[in-house]
N, C-alpha and C positions, 0 to 999 in steps of 0.2 A: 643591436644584432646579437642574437644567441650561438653562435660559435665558439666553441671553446678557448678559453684561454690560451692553449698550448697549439694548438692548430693555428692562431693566429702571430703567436712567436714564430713558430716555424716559418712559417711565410713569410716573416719580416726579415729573420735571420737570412733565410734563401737571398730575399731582393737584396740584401745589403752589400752579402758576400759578392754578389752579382755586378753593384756598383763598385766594388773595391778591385775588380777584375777586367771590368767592359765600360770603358770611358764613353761608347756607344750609347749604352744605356743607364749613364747615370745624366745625362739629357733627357730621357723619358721620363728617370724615375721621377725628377725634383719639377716637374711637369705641377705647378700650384692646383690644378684641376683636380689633378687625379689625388689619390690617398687610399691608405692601408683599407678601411671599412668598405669601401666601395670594391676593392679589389677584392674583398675575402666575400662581398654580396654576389659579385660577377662569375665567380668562383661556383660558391652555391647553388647560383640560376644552374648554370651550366653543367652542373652534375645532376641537377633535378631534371632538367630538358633531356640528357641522356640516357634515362630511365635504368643506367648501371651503379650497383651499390660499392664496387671496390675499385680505385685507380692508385698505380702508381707514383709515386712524388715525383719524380719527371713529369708525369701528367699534369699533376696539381700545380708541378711547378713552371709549368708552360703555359698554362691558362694563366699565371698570375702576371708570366713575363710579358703576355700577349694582351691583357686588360694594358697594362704602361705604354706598350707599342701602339697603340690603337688611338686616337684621335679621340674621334666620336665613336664610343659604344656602349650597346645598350645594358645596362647592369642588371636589371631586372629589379623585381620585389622583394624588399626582405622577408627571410626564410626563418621559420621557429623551427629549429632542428639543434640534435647534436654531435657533433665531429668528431671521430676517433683517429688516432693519429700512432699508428703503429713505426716503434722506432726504437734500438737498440741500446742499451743503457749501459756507457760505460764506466766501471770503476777504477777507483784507484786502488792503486796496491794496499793501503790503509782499508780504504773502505772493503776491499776484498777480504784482510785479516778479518774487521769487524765481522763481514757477513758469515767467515768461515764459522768463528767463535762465537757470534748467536748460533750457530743451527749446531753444534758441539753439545754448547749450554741444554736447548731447546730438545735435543736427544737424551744427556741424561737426565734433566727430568723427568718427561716422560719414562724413561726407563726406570727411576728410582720409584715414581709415580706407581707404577702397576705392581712393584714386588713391596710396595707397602703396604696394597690392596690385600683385603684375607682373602686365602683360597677357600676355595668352593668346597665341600666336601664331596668326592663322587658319590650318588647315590649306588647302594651296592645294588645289582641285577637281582631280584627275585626269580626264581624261575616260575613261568608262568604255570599256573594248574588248571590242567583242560576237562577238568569232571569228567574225566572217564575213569572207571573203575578197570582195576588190574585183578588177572587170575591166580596172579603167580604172586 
């Protein structure tokens, strides 16, 4: 199956956290039938059969809860596509120094960058000469 890597962490991380919380369904999850590919196939059908390109991770994450809940359902065909998986990146205080002090770094070169560059010299304006002759 061609689903990205990280869309399919996601979804495993979700079901997990899920079982660690809802003794309900960590009976579904360990369900020997079902497994992670099928659920990320079931997934795919079902955004393709709804002809909508963007859904929420509640969404995403409700189809995956409802492939586990389900007995028998139909997963569909596997999908050649690719998953994007928009999601907020967070740093640590370290890694925030790092990032403050590359884009510092990344400034003054560039800065140092252009005033090593030679200037241009302006060309000086000519005034333009219209052929026309003067009486005076």
């Amino acid at each position: 199956m061609k689903s990205t890597d990280h869309f399919k962490n996601t979804i495993l991380a979700y079901l997990e956290e899920r079982v660690a919380s809802d003794t309900l369904f960590e009976r579904v999850y360990t369900n020997p039938k079902k497994n992670l590919d099928d659920c990320i196939r079931f997934i795919l059908n079902t955004v393709q059969k709804s002809g909508c390109n963007g859904f929420t991770r509640e969404e995403i994450f409700g189809m995956a809860v409802h492939f586990y809940q389900q007995e028998n359902i139909e997963i569909g065909n596997p999908i050649n596509c690719k998953v994007v998986v928009n999601h907020t990146v967070i740093l640590t205080a370290e890694e925030q120094e790092e990032v403050r002090k590359e884009a510092i770094q990344k400034a003054h070169n560039e800065a140092y960058n252009r005033a090593m560059q030679p200037k241009k010299k302006a060309n000086a304006k000519q005034p333009e000469s219209t052929n026309q002759l003067s009486l005076f």
